[in-house]
N, C-alpha and C positions, 0 to 999 in steps of 0.2 A: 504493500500500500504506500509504501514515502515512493518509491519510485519515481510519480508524476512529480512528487516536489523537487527530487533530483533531475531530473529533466528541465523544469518552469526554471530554476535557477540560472543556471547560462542565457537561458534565455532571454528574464529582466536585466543580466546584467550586458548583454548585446544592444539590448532596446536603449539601455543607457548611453551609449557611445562613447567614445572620447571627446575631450576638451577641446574644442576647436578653437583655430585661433584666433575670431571674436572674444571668446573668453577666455583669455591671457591677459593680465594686468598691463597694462600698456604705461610707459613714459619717453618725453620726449627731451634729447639733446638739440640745443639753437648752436652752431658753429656762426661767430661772428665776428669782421675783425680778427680770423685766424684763432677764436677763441669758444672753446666750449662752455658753453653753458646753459646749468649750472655745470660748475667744476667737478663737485661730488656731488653722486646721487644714490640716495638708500633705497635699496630694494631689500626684499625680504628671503633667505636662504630656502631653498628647498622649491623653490618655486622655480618657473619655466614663464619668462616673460619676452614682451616684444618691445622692442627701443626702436623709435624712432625719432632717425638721425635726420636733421632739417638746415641743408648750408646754405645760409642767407649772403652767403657771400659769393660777388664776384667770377671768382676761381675755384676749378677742383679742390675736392680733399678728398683722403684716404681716412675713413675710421680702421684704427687698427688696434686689434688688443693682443699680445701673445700671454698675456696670460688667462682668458678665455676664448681663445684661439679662432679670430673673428677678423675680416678683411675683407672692405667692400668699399669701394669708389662712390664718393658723394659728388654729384653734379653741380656746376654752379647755378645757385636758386631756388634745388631740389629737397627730394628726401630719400632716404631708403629707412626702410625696416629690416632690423636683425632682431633676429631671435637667439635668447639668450638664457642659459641655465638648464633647470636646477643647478644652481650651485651654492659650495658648503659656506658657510659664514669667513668673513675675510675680507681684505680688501685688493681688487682687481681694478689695474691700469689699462687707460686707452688712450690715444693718439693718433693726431691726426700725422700723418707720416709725408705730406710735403711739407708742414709746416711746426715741427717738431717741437722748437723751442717755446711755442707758446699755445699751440693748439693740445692740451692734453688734460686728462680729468683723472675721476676711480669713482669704482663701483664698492660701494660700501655695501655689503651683504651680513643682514644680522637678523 
């Protein structure tokens, strides 16, 4: 007799889906004047979120992180979205990589 409920169980949990990424906590980076901002941004560890990078500038930029291991060409004017995480609590570095000396931030994860 449990049988059926052994069976319905995969089931509800199929009909549930995964998290799409509408529902990902979403924040956004303004690259301006070669400069990101804000500098630092908190996000929360364990989580899987979307950044969205916005270069209000002129010129290309490079968001770059190697320590969340991330690389994508920002257009001048434009945006891109990276997807980022779960990751463990810590702080991770990013930069913009033509404009190194001043374009750079951290992801504060707590």
């Amino acid at each position: 007799m449990k049988l059926p409920f052994l069976v319905a169980a995969p089931m509800l949990l199929a009909l549930a889906g995964p998290a799409t990424a509408n529902d990902l906590p979403e924040y956004t980076l303004v690259i301006k004047d070669h400069v990101y901002q804000p500098s630092e941004l908190k996000v929360p560890a364990g989580t899987k979120f979307k950044l969205v990078v916005r270069n209000e500038d002129p010129t290309p930029e490079e968001f770059e992180s190697t320590d969340f291991n991330r690389e994508k060409i920002v257009l001048p004017n434009s945006s891109i979205i990276v997807y980022v995480g779960p990751l463990r609590a810590g702080t991770y570095g990013f930069f913009g990589d033509f404009h190194q000396a001043t374009a750079k931030g951290r992801l504060i994860v707590e």
